[in-house]
PyMOL Python script that loads the backbone (N, CA, C, O; Angstrom):
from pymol import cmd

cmd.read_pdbstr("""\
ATOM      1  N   UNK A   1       0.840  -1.180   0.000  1.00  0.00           N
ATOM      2  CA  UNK A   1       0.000   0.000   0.000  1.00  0.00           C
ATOM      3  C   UNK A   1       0.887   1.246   0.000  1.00  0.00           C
ATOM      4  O   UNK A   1       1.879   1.206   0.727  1.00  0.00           O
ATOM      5  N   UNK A   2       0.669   2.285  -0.682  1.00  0.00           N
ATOM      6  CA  UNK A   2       1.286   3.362  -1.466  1.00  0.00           C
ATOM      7  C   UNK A   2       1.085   3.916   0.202  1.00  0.00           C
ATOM      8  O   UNK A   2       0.297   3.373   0.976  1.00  0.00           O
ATOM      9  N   UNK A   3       2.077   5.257   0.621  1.00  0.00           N
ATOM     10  CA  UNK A   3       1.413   5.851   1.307  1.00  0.00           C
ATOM     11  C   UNK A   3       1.222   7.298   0.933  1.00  0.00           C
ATOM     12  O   UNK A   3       1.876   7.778   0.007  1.00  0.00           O
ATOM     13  N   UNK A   4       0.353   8.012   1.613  1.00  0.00           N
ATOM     14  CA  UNK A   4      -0.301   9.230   0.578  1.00  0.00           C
ATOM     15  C   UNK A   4       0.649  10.574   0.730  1.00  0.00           C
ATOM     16  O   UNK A   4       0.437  11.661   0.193  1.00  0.00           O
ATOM     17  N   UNK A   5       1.893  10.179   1.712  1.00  0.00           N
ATOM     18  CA  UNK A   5       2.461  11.384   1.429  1.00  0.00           C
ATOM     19  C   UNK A   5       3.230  11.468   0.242  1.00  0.00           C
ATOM     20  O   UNK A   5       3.570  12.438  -0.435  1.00  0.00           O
ATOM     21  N   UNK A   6       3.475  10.012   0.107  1.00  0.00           N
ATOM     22  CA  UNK A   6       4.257   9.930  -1.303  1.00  0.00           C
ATOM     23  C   UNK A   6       3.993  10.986  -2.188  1.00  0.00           C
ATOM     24  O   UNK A   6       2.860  11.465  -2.157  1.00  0.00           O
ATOM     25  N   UNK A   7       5.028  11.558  -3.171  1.00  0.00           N
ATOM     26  CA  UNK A   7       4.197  12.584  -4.417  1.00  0.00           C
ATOM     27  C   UNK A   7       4.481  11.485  -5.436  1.00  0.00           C
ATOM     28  O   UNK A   7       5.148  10.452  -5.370  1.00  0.00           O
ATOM     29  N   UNK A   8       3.599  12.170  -6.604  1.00  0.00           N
ATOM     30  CA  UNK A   8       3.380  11.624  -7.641  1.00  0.00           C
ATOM     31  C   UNK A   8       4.259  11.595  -8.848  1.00  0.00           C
ATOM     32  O   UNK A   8       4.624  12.739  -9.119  1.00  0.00           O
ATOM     33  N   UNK A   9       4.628  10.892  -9.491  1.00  0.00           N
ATOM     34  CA  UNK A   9       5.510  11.304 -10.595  1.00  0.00           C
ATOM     35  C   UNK A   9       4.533  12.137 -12.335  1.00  0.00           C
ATOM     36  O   UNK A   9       3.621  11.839 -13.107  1.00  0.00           O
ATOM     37  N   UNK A  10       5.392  13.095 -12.143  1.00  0.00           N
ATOM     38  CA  UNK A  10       4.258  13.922 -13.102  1.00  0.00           C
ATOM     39  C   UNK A  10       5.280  13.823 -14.609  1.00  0.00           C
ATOM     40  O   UNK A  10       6.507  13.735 -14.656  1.00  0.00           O
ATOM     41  N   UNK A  11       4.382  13.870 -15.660  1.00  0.00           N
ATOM     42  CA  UNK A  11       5.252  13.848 -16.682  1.00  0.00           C
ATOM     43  C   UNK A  11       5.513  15.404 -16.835  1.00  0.00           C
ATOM     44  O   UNK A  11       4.953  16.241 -16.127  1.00  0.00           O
ATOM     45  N   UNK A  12       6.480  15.719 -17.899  1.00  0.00           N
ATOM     46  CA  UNK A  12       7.100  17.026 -17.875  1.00  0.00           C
ATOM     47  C   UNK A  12       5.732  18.082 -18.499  1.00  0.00           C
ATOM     48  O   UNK A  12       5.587  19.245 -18.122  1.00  0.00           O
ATOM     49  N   UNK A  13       5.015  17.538 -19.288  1.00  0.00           N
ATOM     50  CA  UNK A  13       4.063  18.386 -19.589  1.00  0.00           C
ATOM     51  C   UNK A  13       2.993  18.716 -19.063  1.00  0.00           C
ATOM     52  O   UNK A  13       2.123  19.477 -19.486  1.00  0.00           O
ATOM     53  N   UNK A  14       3.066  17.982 -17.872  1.00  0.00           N
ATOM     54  CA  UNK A  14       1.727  17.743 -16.734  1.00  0.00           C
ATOM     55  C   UNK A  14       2.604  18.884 -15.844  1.00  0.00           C
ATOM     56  O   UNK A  14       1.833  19.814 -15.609  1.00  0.00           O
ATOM     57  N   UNK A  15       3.561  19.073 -15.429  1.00  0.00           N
ATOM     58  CA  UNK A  15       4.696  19.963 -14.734  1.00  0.00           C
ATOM     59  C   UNK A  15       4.671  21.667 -15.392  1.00  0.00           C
ATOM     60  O   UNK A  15       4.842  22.703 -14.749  1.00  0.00           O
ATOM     61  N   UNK A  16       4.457  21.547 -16.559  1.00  0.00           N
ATOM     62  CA  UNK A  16       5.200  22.413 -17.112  1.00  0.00           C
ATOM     63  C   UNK A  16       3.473  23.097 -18.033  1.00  0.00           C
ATOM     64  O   UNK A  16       3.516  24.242 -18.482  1.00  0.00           O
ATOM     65  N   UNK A  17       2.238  22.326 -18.179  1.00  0.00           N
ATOM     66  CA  UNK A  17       1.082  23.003 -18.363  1.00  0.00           C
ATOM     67  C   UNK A  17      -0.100  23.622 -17.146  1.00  0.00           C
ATOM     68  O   UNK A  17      -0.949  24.498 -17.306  1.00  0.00           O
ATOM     69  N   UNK A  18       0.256  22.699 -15.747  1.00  0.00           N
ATOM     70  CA  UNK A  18      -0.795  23.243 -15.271  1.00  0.00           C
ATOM     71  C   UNK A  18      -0.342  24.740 -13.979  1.00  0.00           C
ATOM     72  O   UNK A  18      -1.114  25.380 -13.265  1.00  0.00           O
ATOM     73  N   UNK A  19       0.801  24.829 -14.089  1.00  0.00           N
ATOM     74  CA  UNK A  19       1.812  26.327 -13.785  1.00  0.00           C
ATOM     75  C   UNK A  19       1.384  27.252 -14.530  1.00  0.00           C
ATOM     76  O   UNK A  19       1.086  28.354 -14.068  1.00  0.00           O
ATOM     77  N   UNK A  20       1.253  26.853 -16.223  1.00  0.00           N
ATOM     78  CA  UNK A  20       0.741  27.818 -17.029  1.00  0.00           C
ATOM     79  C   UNK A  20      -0.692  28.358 -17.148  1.00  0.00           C
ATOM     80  O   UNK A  20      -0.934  29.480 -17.593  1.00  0.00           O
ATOM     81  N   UNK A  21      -1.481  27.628 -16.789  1.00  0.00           N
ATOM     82  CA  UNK A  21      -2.834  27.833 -16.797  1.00  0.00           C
ATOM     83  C   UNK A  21      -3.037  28.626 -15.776  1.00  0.00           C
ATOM     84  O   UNK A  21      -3.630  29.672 -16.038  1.00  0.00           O
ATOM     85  N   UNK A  22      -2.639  28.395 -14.403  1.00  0.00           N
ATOM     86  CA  UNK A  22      -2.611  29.114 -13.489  1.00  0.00           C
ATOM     87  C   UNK A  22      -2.145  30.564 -13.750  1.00  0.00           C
ATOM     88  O   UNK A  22      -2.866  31.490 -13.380  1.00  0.00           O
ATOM     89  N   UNK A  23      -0.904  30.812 -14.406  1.00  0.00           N
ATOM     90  CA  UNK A  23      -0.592  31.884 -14.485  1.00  0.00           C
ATOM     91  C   UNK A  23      -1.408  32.954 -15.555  1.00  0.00           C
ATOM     92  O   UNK A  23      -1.510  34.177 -15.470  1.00  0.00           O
ATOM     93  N   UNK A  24      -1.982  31.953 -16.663  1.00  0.00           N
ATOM     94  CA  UNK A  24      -2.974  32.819 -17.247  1.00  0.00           C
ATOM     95  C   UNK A  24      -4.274  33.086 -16.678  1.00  0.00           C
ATOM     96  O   UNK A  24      -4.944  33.992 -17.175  1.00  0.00           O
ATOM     97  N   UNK A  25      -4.682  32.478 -15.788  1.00  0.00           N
ATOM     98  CA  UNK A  25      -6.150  32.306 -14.788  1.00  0.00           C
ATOM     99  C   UNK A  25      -5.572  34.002 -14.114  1.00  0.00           C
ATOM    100  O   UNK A  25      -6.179  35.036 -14.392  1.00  0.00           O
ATOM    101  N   UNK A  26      -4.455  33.972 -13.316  1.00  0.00           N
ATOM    102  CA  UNK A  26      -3.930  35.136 -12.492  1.00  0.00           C
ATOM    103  C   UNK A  26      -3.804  36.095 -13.066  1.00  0.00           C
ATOM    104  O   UNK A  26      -4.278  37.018 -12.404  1.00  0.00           O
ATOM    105  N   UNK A  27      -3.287  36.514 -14.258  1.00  0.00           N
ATOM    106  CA  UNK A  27      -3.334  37.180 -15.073  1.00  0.00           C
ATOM    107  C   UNK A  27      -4.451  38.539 -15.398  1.00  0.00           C
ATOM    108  O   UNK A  27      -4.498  39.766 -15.491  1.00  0.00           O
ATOM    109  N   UNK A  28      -5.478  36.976 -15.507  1.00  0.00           N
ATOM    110  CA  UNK A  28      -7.351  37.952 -15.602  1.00  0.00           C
ATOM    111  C   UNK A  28      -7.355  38.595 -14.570  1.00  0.00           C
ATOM    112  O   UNK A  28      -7.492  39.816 -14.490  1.00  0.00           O
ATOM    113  N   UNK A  29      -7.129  37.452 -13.243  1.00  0.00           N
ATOM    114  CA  UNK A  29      -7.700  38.476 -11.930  1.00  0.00           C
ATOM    115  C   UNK A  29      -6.459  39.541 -11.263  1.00  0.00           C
ATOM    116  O   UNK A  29      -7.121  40.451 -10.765  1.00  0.00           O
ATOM    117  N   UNK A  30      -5.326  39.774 -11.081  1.00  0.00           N
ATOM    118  CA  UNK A  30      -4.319  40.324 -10.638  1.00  0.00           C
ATOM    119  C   UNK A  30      -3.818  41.409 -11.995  1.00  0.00           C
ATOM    120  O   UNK A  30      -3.123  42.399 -11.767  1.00  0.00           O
ATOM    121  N   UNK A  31      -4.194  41.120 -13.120  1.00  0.00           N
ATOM    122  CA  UNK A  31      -3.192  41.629 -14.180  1.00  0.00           C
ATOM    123  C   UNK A  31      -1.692  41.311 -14.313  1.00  0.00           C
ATOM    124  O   UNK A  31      -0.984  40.577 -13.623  1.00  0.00           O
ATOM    125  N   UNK A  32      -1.401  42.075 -15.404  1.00  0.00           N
ATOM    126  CA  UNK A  32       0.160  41.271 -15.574  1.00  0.00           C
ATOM    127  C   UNK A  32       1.259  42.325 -14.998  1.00  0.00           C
ATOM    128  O   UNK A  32       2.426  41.947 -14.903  1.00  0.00           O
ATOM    129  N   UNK A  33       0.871  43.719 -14.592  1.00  0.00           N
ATOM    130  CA  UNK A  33       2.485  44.159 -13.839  1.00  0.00           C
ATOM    131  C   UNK A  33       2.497  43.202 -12.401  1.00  0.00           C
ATOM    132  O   UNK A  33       3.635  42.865 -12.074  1.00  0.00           O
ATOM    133  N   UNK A  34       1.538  42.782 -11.617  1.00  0.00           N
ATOM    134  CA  UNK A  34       1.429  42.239 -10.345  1.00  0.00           C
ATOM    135  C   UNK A  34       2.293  40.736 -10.677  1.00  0.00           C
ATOM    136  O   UNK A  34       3.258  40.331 -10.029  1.00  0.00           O
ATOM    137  N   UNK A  35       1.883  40.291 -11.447  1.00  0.00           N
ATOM    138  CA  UNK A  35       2.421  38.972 -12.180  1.00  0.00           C
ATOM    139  C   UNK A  35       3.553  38.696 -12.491  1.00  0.00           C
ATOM    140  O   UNK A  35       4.146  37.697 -12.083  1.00  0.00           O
ATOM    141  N   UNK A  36       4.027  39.564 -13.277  1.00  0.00           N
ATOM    142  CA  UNK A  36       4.799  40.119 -13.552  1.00  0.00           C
ATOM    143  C   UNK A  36       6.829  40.122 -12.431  1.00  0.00           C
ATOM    144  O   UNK A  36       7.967  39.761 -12.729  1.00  0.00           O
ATOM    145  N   UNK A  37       6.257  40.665 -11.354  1.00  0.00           N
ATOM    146  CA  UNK A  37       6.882  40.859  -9.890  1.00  0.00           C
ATOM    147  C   UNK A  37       6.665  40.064  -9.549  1.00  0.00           C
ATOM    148  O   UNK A  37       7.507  39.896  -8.667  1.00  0.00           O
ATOM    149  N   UNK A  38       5.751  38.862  -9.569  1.00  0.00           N
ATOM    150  CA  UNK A  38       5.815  37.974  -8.737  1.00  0.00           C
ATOM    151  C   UNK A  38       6.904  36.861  -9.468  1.00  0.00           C
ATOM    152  O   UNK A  38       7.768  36.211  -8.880  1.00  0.00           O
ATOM    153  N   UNK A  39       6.652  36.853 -10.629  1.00  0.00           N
ATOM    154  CA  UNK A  39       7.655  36.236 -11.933  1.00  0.00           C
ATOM    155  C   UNK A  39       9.148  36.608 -11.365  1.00  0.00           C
ATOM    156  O   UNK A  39      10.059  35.904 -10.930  1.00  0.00           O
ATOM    157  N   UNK A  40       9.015  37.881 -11.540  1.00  0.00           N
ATOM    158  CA  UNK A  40      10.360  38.388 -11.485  1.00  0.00           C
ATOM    159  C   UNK A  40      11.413  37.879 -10.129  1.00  0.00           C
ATOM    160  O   UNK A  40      12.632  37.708 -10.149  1.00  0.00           O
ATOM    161  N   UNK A  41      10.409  37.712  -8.946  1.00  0.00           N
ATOM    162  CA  UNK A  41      10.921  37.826  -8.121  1.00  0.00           C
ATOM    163  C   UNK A  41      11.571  36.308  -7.363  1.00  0.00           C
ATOM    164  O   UNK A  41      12.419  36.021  -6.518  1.00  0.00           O
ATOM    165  N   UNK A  42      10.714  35.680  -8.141  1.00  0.00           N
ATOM    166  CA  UNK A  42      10.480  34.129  -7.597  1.00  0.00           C
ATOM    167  C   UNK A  42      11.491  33.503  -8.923  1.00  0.00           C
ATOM    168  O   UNK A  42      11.974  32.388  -8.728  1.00  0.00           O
ATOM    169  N   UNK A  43      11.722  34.013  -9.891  1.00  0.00           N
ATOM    170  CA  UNK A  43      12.466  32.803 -10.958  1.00  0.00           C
ATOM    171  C   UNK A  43      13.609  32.719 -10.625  1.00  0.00           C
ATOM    172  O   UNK A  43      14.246  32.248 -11.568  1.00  0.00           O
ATOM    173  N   UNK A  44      14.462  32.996  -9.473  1.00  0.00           N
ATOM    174  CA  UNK A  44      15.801  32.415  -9.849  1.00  0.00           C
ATOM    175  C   UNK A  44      15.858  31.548  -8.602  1.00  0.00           C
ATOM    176  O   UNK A  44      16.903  31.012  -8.230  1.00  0.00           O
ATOM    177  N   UNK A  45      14.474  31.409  -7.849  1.00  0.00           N
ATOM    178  CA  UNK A  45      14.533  30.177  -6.935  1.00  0.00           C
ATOM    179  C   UNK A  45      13.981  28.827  -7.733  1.00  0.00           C
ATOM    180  O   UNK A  45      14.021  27.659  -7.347  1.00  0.00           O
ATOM    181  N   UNK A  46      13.594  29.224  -8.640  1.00  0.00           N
ATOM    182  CA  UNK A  46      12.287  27.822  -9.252  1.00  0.00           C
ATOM    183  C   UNK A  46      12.510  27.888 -10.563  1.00  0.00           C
ATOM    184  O   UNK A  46      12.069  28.908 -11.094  1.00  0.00           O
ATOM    185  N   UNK A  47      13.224  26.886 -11.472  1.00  0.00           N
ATOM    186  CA  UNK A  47      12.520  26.408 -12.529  1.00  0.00           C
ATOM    187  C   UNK A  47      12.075  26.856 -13.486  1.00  0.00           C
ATOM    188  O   UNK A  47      12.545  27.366 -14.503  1.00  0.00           O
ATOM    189  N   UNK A  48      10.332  26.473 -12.825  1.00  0.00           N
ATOM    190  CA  UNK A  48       9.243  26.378 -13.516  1.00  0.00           C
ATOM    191  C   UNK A  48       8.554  28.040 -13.479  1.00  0.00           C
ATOM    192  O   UNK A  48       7.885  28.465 -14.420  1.00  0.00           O
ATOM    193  N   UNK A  49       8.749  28.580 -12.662  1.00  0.00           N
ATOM    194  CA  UNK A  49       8.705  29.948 -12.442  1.00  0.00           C
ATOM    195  C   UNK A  49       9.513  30.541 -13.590  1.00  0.00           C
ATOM    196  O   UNK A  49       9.035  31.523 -14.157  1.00  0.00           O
ATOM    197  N   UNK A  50      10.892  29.969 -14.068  1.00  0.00           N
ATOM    198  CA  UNK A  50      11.625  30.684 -14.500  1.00  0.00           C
ATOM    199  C   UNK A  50      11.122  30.536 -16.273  1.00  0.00           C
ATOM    200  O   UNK A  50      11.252  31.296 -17.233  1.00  0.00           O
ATOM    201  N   UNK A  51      10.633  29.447 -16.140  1.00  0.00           N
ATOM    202  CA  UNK A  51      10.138  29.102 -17.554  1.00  0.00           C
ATOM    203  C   UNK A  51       8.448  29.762 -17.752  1.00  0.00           C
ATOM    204  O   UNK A  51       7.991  29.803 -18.895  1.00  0.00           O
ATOM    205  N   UNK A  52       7.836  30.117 -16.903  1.00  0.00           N
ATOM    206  CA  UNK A  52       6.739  31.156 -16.841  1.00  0.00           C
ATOM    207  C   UNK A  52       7.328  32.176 -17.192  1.00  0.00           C
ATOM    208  O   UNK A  52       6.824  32.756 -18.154  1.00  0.00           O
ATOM    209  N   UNK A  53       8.567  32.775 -16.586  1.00  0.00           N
ATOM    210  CA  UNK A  53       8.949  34.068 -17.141  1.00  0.00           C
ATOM    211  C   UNK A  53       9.430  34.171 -18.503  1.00  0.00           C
ATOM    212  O   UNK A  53       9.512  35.334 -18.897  1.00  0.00           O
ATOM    213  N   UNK A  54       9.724  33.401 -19.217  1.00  0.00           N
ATOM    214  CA  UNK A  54      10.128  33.228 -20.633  1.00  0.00           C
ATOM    215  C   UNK A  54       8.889  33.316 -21.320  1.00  0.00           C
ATOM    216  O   UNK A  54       8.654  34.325 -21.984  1.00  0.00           O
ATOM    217  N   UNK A  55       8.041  32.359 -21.244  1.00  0.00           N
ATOM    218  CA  UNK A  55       6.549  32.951 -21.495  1.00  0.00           C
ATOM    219  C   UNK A  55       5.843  33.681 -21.763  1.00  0.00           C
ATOM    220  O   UNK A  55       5.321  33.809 -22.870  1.00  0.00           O
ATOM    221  N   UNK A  56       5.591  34.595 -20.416  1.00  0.00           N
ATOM    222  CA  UNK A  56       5.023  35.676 -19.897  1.00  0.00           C
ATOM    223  C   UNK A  56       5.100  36.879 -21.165  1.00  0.00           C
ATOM    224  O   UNK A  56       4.127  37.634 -21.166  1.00  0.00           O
ATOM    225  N   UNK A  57       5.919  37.081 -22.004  1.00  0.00           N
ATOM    226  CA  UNK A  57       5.342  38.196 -22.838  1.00  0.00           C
ATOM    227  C   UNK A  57       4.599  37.741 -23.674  1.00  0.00           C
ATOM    228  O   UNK A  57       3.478  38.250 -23.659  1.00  0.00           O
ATOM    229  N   UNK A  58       4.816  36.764 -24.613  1.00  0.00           N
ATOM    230  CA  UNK A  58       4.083  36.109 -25.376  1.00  0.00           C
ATOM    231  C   UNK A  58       2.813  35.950 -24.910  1.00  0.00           C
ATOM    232  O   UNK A  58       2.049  36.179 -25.847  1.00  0.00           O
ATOM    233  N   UNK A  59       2.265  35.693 -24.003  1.00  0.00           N
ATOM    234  CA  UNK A  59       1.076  35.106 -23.298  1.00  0.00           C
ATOM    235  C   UNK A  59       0.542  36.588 -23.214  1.00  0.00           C
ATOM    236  O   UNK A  59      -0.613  36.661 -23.632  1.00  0.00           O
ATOM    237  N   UNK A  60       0.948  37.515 -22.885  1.00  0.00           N
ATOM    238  CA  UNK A  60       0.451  39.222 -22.330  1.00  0.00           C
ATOM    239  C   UNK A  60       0.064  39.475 -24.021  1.00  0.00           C
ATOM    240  O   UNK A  60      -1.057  39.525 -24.526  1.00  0.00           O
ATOM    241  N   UNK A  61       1.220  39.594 -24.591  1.00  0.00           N
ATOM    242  CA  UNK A  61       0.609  40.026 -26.329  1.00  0.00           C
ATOM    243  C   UNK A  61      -0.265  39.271 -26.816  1.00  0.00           C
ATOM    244  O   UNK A  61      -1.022  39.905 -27.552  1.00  0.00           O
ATOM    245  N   UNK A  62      -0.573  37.895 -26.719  1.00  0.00           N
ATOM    246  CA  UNK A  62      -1.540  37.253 -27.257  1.00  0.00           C
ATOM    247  C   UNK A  62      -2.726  37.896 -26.697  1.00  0.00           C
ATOM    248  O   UNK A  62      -3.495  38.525 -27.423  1.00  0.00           O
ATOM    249  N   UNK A  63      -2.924  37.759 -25.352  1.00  0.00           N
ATOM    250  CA  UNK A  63      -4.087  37.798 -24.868  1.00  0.00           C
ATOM    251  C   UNK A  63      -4.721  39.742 -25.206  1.00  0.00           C
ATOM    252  O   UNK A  63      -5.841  40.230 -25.350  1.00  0.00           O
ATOM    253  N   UNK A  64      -3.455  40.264 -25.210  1.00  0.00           N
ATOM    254  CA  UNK A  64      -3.760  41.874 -25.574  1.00  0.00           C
ATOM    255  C   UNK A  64      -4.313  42.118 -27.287  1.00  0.00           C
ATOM    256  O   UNK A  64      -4.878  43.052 -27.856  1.00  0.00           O
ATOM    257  N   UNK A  65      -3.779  40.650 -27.764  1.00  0.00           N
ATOM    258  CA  UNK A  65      -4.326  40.576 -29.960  1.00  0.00           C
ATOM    259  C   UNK A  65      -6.158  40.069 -29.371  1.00  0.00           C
ATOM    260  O   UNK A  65      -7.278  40.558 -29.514  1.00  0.00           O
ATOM    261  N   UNK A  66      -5.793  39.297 -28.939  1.00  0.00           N
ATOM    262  CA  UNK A  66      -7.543  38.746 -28.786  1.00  0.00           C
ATOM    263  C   UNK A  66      -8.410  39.379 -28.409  1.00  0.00           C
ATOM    264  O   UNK A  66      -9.544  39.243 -28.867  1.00  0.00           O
ATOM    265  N   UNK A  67      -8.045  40.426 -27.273  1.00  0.00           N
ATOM    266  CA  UNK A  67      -9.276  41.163 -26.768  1.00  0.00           C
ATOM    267  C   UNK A  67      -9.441  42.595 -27.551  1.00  0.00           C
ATOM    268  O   UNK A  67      -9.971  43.638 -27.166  1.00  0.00           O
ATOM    269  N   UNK A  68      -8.989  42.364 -28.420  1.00  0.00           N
ATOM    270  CA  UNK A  68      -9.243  43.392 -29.529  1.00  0.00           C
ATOM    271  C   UNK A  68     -10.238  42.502 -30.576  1.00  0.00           C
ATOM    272  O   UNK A  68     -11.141  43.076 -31.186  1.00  0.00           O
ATOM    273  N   UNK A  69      -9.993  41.063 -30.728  1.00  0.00           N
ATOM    274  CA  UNK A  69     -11.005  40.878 -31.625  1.00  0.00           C
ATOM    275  C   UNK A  69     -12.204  40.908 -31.645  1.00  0.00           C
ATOM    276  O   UNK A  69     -12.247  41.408 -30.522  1.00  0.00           O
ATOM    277  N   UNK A  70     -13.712  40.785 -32.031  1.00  0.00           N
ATOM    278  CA  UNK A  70     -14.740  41.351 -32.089  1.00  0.00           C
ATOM    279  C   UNK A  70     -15.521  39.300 -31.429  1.00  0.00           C
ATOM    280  O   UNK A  70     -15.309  38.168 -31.865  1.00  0.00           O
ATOM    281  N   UNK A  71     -16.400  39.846 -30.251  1.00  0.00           N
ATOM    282  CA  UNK A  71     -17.033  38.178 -30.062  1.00  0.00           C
ATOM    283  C   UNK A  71     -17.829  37.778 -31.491  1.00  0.00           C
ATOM    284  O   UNK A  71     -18.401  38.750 -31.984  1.00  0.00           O
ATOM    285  N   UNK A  72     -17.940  36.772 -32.096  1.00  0.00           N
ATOM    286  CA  UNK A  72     -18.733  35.825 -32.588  1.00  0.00           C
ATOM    287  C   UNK A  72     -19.399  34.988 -32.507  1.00  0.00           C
ATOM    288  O   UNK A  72     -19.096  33.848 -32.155  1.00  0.00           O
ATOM    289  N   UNK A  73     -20.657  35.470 -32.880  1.00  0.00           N
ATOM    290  CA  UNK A  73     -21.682  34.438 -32.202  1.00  0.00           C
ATOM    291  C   UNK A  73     -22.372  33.833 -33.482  1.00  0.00           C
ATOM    292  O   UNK A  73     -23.005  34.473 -34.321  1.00  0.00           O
ATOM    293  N   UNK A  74     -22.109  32.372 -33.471  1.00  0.00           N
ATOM    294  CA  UNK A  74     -23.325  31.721 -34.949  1.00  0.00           C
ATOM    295  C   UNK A  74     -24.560  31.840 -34.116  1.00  0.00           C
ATOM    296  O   UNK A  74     -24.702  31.595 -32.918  1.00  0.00           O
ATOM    297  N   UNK A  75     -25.940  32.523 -35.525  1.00  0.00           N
ATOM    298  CA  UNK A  75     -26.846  32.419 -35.226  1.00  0.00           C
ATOM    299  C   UNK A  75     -27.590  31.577 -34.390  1.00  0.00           C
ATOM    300  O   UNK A  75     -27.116  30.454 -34.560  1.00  0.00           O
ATOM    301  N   UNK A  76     -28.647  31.514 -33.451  1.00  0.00           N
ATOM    302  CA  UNK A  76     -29.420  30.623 -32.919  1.00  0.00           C
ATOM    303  C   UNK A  76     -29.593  28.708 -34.098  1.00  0.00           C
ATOM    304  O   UNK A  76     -29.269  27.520 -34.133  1.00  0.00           O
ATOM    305  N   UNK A  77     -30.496  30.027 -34.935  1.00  0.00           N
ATOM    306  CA  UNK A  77     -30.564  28.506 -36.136  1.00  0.00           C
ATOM    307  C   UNK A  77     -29.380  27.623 -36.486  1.00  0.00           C
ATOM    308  O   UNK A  77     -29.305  26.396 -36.436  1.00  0.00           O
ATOM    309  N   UNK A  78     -28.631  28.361 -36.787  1.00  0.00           N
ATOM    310  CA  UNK A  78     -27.407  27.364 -36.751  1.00  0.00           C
ATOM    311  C   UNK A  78     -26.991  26.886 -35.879  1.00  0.00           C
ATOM    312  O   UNK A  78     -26.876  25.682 -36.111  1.00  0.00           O
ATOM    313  N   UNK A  79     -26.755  27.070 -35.182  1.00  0.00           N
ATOM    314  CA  UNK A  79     -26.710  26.642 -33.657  1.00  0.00           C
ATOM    315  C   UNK A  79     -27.094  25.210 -33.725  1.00  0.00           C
ATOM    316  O   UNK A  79     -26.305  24.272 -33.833  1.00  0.00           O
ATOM    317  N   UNK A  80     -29.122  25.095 -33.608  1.00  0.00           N
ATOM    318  CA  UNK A  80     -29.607  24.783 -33.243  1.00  0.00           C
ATOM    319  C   UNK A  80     -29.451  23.551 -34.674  1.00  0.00           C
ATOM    320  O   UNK A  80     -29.536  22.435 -34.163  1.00  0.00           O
ATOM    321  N   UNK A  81     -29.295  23.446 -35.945  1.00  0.00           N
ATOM    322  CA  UNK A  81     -29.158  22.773 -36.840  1.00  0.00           C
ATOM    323  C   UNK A  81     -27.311  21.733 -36.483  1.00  0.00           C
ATOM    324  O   UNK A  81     -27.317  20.712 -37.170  1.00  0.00           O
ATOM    325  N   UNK A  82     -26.532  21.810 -35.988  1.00  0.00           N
ATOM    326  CA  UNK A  82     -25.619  21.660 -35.441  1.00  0.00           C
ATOM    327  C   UNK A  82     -25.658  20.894 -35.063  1.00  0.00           C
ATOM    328  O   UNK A  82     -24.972  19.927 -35.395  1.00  0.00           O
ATOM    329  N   UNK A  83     -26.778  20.923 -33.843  1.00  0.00           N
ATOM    330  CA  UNK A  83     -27.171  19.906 -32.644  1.00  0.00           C
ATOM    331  C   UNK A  83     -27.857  18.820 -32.817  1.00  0.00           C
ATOM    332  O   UNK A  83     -27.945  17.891 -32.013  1.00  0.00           O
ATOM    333  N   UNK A  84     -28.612  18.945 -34.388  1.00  0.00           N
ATOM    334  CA  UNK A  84     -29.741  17.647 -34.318  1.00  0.00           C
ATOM    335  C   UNK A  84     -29.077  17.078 -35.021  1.00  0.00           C
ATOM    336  O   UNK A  84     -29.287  15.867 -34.946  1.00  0.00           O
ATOM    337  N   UNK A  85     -27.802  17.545 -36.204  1.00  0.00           N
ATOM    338  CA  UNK A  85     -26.861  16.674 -36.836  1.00  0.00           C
ATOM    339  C   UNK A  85     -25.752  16.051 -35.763  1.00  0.00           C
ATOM    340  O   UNK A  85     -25.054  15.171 -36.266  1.00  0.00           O
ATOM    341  N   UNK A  86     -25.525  16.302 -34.633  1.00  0.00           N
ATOM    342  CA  UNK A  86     -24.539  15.795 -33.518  1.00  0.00           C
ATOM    343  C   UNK A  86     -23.402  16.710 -33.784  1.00  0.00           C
ATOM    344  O   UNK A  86     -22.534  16.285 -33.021  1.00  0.00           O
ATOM    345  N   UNK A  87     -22.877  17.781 -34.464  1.00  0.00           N
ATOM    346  CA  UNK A  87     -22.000  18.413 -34.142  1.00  0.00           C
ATOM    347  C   UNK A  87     -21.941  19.326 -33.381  1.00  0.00           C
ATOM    348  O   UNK A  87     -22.687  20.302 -33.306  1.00  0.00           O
ATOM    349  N   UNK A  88     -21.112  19.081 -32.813  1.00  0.00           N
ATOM    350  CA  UNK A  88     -20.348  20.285 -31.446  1.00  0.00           C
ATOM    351  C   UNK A  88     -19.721  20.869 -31.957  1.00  0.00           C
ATOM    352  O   UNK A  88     -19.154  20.515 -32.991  1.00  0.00           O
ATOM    353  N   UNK A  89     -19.554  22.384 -31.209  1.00  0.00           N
ATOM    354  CA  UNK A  89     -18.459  23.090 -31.497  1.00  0.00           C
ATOM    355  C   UNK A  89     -18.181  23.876 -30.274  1.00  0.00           C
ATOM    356  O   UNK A  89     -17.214  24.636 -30.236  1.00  0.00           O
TER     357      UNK A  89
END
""", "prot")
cmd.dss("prot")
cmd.show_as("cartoon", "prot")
cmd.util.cbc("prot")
cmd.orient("prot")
């Protein structure tokens, strides 16, 4: 029987995606100079921090191209024609 303090062995992309999500989740709510400092301040103890900071502009300009683009919404009908054929989107 395993015991539960044991940690888990994570693969590198399980390591190295759910740091990132987080940091874009924080992002929305804190913004990115707060983020930013926290990046700054923490990467030369960690890693994975440090590889967030490599990131981190790319992720700020993307998200600054997108919220310039305009929402899109397919009509109801289509929508609704979508659904009785089984496609999702």
């Amino acid at each position: 029987m395993k015991k539960e303090s044991e940690e888990k062995n994570y693969s590198r992309e399980e390591v190295r995606d759910e740091p990132f999500v987080v940091m874009c989740k924080a992002l929305d709510t804190f913004g990115p100079k707060e983020i930013l400092n926290l990046l700054v301040e923490n990467a030369r103890q960690d890693e994975v921090i440090h590889q967030l900071l490599v990131q981190f502009p790319t992720v700020v300009a993307f998200g600054d191209f997108l919220s310039t683009l305009p929402i899109v919404k397919p009509p109801k009908q289509k929508r609704a024609r979508k659904g009785k054929k089984g496609i999702t989107s």
